[in-house]
N, C-alpha and C positions, 0 to 999 in steps of 0.2 A: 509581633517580633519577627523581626526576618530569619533566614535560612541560619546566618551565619551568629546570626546573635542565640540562636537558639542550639545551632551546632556546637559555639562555643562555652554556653552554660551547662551542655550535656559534659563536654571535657572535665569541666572545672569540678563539677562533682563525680566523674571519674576521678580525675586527680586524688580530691580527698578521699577518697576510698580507699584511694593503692598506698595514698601517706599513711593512714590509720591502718591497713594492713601491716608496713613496711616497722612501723610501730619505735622502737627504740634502737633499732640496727642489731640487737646482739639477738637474732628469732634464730638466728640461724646456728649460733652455738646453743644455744639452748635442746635445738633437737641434734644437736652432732652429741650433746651430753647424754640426752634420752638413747642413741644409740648405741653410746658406748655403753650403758648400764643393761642393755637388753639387746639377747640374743634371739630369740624367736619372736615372731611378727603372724598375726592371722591379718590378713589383707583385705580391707573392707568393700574393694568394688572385685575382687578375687575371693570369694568366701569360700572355693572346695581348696584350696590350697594353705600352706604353714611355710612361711619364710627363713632359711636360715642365716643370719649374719655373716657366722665364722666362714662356711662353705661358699654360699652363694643358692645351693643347691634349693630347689620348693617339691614339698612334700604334701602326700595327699593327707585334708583337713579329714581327721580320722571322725571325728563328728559329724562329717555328711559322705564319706564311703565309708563301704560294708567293708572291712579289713577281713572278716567272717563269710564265709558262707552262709544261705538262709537258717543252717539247720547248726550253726555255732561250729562248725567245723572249718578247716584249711580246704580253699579250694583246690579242684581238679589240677593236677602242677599240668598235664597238659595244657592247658586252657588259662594258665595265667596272663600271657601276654593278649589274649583277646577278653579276659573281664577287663584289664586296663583302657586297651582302643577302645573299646565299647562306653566308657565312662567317661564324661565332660567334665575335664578339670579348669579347663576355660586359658589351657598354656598349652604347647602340643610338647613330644617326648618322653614322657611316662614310662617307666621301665620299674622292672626290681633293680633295688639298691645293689650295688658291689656290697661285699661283706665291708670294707675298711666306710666305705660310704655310712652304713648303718651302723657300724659300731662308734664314729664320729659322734652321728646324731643321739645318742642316748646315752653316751660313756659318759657326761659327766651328771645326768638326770634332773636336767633342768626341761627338756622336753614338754611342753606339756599333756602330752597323754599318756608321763611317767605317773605309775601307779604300783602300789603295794612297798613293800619297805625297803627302808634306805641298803639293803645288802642285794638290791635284784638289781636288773635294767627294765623290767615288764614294762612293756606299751598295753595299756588296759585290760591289765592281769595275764594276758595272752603270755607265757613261755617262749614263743618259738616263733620268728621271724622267717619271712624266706629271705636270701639273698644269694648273689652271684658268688662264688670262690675260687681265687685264683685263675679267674679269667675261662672256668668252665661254663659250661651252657648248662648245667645242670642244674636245678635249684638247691640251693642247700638251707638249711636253718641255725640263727642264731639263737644259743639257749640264752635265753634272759638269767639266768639264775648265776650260771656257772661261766657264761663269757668263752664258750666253746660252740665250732661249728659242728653239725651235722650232717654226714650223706645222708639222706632218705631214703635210698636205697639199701646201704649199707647195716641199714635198722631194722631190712627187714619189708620198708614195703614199696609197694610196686610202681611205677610212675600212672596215674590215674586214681590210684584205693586210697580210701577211706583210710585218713589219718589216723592210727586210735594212740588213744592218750592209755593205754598199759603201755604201748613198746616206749615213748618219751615225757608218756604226762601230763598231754594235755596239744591246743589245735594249733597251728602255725598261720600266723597272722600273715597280711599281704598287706606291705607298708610302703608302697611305690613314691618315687620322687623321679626329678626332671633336670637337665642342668641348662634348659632352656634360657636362661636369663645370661646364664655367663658362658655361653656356646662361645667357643672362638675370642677369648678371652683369658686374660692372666688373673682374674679377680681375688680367686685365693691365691696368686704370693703377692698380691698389692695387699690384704688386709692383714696376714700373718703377724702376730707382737712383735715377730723378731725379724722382720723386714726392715735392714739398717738404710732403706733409702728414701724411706716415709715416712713421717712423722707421724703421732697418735691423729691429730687432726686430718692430718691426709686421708688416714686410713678410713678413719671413720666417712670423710666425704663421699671415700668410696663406694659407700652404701648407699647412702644419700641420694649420690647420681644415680645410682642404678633403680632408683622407688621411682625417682622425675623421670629416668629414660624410657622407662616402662609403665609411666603413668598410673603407677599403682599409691593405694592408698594405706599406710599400715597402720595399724591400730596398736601405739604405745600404751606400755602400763596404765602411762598419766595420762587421761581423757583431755588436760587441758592441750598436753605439747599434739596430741593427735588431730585438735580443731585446730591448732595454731599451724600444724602441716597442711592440712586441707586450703587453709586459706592463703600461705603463702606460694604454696606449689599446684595448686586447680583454680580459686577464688581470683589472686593477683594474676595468672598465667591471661586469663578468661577478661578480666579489666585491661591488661594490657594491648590485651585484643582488639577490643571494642576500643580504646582508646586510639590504637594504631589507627584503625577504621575511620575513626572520627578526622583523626589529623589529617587522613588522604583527603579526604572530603574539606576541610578546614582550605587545605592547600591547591587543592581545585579551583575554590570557589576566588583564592587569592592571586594564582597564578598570572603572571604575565606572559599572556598567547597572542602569536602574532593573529592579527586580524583576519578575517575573510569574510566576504560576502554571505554566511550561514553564519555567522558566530552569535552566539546567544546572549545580548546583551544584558538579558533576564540573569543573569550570572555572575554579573556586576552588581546589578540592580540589589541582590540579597544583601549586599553589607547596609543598603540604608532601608531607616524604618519610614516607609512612606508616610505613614497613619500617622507617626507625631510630626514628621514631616511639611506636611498639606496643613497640619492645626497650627504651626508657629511659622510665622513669618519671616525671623530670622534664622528659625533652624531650616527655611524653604529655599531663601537665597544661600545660603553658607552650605547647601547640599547643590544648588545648582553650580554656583563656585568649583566646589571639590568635583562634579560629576564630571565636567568640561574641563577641567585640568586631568582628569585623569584620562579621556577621549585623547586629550591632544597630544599626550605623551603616548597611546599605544599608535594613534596617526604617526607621531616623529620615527617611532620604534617599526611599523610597517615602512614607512619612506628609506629608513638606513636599511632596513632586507631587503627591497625590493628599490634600490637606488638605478640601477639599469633598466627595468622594463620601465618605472616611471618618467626616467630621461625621454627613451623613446615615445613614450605615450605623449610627453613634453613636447616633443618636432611637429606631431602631429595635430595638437592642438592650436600649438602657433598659426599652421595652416589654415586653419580652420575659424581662427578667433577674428578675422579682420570682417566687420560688419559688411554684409550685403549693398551695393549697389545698384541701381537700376541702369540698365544700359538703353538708351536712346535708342540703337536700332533694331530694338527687343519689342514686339506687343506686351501690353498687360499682363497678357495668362503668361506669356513665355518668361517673362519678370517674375511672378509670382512664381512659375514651374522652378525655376532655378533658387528663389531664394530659399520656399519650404524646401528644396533638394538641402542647400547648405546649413540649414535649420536641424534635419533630420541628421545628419552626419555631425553636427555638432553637437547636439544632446546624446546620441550615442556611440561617439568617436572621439569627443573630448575628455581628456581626465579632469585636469583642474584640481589637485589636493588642495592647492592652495584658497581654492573656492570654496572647500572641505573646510579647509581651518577658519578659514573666515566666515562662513556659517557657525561654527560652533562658538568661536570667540566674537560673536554678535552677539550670541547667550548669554555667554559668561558676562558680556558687557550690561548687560540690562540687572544682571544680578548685582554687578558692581554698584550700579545707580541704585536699586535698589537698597542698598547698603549705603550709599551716599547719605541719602532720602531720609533713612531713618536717622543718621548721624547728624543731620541738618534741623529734622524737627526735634532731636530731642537739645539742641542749644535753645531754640526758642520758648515760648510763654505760650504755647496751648498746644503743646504738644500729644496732650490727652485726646484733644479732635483729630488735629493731624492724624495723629497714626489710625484713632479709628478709622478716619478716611480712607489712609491707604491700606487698612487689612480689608476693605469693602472691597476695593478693586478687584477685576477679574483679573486673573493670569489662570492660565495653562496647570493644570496636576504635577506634579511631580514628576509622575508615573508617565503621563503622554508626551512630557515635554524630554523622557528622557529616550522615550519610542521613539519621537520623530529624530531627534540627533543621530539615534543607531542606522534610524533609515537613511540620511544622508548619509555617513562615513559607507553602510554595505551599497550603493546603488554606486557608489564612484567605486567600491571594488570590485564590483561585480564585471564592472568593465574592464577592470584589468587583468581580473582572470579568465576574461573573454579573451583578449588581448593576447594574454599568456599564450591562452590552449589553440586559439587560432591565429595565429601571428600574420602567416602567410597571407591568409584571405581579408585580414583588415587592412596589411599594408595594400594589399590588390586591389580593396575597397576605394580605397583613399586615394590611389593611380586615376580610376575609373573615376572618382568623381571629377578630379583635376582634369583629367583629358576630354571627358564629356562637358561639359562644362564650358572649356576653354575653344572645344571642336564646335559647341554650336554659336559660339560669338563668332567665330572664323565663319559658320557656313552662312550667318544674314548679316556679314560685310563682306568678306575676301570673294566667298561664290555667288553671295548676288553681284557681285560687282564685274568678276569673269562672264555672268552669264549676261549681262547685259552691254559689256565690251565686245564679248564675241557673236550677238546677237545685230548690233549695231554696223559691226563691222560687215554683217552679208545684209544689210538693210532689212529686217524685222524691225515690226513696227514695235513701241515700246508693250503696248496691250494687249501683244500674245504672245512676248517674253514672260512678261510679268505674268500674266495668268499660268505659264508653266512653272515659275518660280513658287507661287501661290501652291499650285499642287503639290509640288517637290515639298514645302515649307510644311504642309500637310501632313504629310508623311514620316517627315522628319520630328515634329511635335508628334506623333501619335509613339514614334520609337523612343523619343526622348520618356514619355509616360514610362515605356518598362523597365529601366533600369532602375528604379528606386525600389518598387516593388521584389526585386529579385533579391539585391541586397539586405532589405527586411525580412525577407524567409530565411535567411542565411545568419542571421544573427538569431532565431528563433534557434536556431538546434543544426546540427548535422540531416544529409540525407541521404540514408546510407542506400549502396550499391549494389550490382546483383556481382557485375565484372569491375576490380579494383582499377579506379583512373585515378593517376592523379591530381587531377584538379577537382574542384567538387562541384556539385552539380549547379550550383549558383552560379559560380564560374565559369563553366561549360552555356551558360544558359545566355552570360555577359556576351563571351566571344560570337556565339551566332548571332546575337542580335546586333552585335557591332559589325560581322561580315554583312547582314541583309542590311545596316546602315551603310555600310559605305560601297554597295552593289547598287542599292535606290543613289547616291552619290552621282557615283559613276556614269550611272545611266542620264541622270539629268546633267551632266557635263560636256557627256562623246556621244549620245545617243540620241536624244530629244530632241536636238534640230535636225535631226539627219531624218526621221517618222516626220516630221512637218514638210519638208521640201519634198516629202517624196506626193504627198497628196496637194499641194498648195495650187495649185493651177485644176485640179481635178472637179468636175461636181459633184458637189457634198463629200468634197474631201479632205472639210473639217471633221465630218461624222465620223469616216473612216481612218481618221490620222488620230479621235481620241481612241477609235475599240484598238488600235493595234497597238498604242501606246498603254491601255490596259493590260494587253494581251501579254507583254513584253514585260510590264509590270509583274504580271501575276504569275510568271516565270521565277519570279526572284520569292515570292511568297513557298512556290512548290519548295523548293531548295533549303529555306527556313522550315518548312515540314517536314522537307525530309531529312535534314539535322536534328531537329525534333523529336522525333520520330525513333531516334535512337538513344538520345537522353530517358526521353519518356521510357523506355522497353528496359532502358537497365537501370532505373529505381526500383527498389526493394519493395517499400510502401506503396499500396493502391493507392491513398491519402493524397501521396507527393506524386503519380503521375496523375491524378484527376485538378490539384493546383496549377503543373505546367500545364495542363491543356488550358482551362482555366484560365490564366493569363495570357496564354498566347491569342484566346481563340477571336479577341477582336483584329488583331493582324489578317489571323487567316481568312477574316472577311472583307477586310477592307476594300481589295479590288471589286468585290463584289457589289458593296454597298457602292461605291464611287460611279459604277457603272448603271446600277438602278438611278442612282439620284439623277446620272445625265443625262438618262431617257423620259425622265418625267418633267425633269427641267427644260428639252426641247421637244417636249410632246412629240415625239417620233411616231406618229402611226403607222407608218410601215411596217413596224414591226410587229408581229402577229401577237395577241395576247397567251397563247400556248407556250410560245418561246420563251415570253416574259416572265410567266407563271413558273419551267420549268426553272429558269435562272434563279428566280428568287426561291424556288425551292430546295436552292444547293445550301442557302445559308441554313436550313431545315436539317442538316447532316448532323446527325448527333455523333461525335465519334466516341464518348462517354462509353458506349455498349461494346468501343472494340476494343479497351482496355485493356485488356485480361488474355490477349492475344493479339501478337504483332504482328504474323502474318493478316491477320482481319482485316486491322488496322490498317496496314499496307496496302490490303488490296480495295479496299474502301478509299483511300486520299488519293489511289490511279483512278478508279472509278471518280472522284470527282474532280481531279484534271482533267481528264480526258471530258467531263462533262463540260466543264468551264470552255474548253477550247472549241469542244464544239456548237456551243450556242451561240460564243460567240463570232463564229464563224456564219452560222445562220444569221443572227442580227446582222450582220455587213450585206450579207445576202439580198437580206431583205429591204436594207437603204440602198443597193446598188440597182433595182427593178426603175 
């Protein structure tokens, strides 16, 4: 049985409980009747205490305090207000009675610790009460017999001594009560007979509320009306509780909450019984039915909340949705580089809900036939096969088939709450793809085609344009390589900062590698023929026309390090400056590699094996170790310019011999 089937059989026999408590509706005059007929109450979850109706006032249950002293006598009158504090009546205020107070409680001798004959007032034979008089501090006593107060001192004895019963007859009891209950309160002139603004039923209520406000339990005459209270005012109080409880839960589980990419589909899920579900065929489709109509309506219900970031997300995807072409004056790799580029941007750049609904209502569709199917075989004559046929068939669980739908609907939110939180750096995303993109169609038509007009123009041959091109093309595929990688860190998570910029580090990481792209640019446009004409007549001043157009390269590499350089040092995580290094570090070799592979390509033996050896030990630089300190760092990437420059200054040397 699922959550909610079981939630709501817990209800249902709540319910009956609180019906059959609630009983015939009239519980409730029944105990305002029990009230009116009884004025004293011993309190069954309160047992040191006796309740008075008429008053309000609670008095100590003389059946569990000593009224007496151990030895039958009146206590010390000094000492009376601390036997009081010292004894837990389970209410606080305890005091000796006002005289009017105690003469109240026993004047008409319904009390129940009235004892001895109908011409006294004795509380358990005791004569002599203490009480308050006329607002004095001194103690005085009530004689039970004769309804006159007493000074104790006046009699004779001394405030501390030993009561004796020659001067009055016997010990003075200590009958303490509390007006705890009705503190700051009108109670008695609400319950008073002759209160002309209440009516008997009011009055009586009045007591009533005051048992429920103070959760006490009284114990009427009649043992039945005394369960019959328990149960409508502790028993019903306590089901309604649990009931309440149940309902939140009920209504959790029913709620209509807007979607998001964590929302617990399993939540849903509890209204259906999978288990008879997956056993009936048609209760399999007619649950697949209902499960995809209820997807589709929280889909419509997120689409009206969030009608603006999905527009936008909309423009974007537009962008994004026109199938890949191959362009003719693109190589292979450079065709594939671009299209997985526009692959990756459109798996996680496009929203598409409507690809959402349309997955789900594919579902539903199959459910539909499903439904057909059976409606089809049961008009024909062997339909007892047919259907066993098609209960044979495989489909999908109930239970996985409704996992995967959730999976759809959160992966397309997921992105829009990417979308949401990072707004700025997707639309910057989306810039960068478009401009990169579009910049390197421009650079292998518009700038081979400049560099082969202006090459022509000062008579270069076409075969050592084109081989500068080739390099340039090099270099520019190797840059094209990092901007997708940066992108995909940048949709992984933030990466926080040591000093706030604001752009983030993804972004910071964009702009330098587009400055070293269009510095490598530049150079092969205003620069690279001007290194060829200066050696072109020279001997072996091809040799020396490629190291200095290294040299002049690997100028632009320092520059990229040392932007670098500064990204890296104000990342917070070790993590994320050992990834930028990490993806930079095949740039920061490239001049180097370019220049091994040309020496081995033109067998140079001029040049010393030492020099070679020490070159190719630059790529050996681990700068991994200087992480953790920038100035290191810094003085380790001088130390290997300064090495770069000067080796390759000895190579020239050593072709120049």
């Amino acid at each position: 049985m699922s959550n909610l089937a079981s939630l709501t059989a817990q209800r249902d026999v709540l319910l009956k409980k609180i019906r059959e408590i609630e009983g015939s509706g009239n519980d409730v005059e029944k105990i305002l009747e029990a009230i009116k007929n009884q004025r004293w109450y011993f309190i069954k979850n309160k047992p040191k205490i006796l309740f008075d109706r008429n008053t309000g006032l609670i008095w100590a249950n003389l059946h569990t305090f000593n009224y007496l002293d151990k030895d039958g006598y009146n206590y010390n009158l000094d000492n009376v207000d601390d036997i009081i504090n010292n004894y837990s009546f389970g209410f606080g205020g305890f005091r000796v009675p006002a005289h009017d107070e105690l003469w109240q409680a026993v004047a008409d001798k319904t009390i129940p610790f009235h004892t001895g004959s109908s011409n006294n007032w004795r509380l358990f034979n005791c004569r002599y009460c203490d009480c308050k008089y006329k607002g004095k501090t001194c103690i005085k006593c009530l004689d039970g017999d004769k309804e006159d107060i007493f000074d104790l001192e006046q009699c004779g004895i001394r405030a501390g001594a030993s009561f004796s019963s020659d001067i009055i007859g016997g010990s003075t009891a200590l009958f303490p009560c509390s007006d705890h209950l009705i503190n700051n309160s009108d109670y008695q002139e609400k319950v008073k007979p002759g209160n002309p603004v209440y009516t008997e039923k009011e009055r009586l209520q009045f007591t009533l509320d005051l048992f429920t406000k103070n959760e006490l339990v009284p114990i009427f005459n009649d043992e039945a009306i005394t369960e019959l209270y328990k149960k409508l005012y502790f028993e019903k109080p306590q089901l309604l509780e649990q009931l309440q409880e149940l309902e939140n839960q009920i209504k959790q589980l029913q709620t209509v909450t807007l979607l998001s990419s964590d929302f617990d589909y399993t939540a849903l899920l509890v209204k259906y019984d999978i288990k008879a579900i997956d056993a009936s065929l048609i209760k399999y489709y007619q649950a697949v039915q209902q499960w995809c109509r209820e997807l589709m309506e929280k889909v419509d219900y997120y689409e009206e909340q969030k009608v603006s970031v999905i527009k936008d997300f909309n423009l974007i995807s537009l962008k994004l949705s026109k199938k890949y072409e191959a362009n003719s004056n693109l190589t292979e790799a450079e065709n594939s580089l671009l299209c997985d580029r526009q692959h990756f941007f459109q798996k996680n750049f496009s929203l598409g809900m409507n690809s959402v609904k349309t997955k789900i209502l594919a579902v539903k569709k199959q459910a539909d036939a499903l439904e057909y199917r059976i409606d089809e075989i049961d008009e024909g004559e062997n339909s007892l096969r047919e259907l066993a046929e098609l209960e044979q068939e495989k489909r999908a669980s109930f239970a996985f088939l409704a996992e995967n739908t959730a999976k759809i609907i959160k992966n397309a939110l997921r992105k829009i709450e990417y979308f949401e939180a990072n707004h700025t750096f997707v639309m910057n995303a989306i810039n960068i793809w478009e401009n990169w993109t579009e910049g390197y169609r421009v650079f292998k038509t518009t700038y081979k085609e400049d560099m082969k007009n202006d090459c022509e123009d000062d008579g270069i041959e076409e075969e050592i344009w084109s081989a500068w091109y080739q390099d340039w093309q090099q270099l520019r595929y190797a840059i094209e390589l990092k901007m997708q990688p940066v992108i995909e860190r940048g949709l992984c998570g933030s990466m926080p900062k040591n000093k706030e910029v604001k752009t983030s580090v993804p972004e910071q990481l964009i702009h330098i590698l587009d400055d070293y792209k269009k510095q490598i640019d530049k150079f092969y446009k205003e620069e690279r023929k001007g290194i060829y004409q200066k050696f072109a007549f020279q001997a072996g001043g091809d040799l020396q026309e490629k190291f200095e157009t290294e040299s002049s390269l690997y100028k632009f590499v320092a520059m990229l390090q040392s932007e670098l350089q500064d990204i890296i040092f104000n990342c917070k995580n070790a993590e994320d400056r050992v990834w930028i290094l990490n993806w930079a570090n095949s740039l920061l070799d490239i001049q180097i590699d370019e220049v091994l592979k040309f020496v081995a390509n033109n067998d140079l033996q001029k040049i010393s094996h030492t020099i070679l050896d020490e070159f190719a030990a630059l790529k050996q630089k681990n700068y991994d170790i200087y992480l953790a300190d920038a100035k290191a760092y810094s003085e380790e990437k001088a130390r290997r310019e300064k090495a770069y420059n000067s080796l390759i200054f000895k190579m020239r040397k050593d072709l120049a011999k």
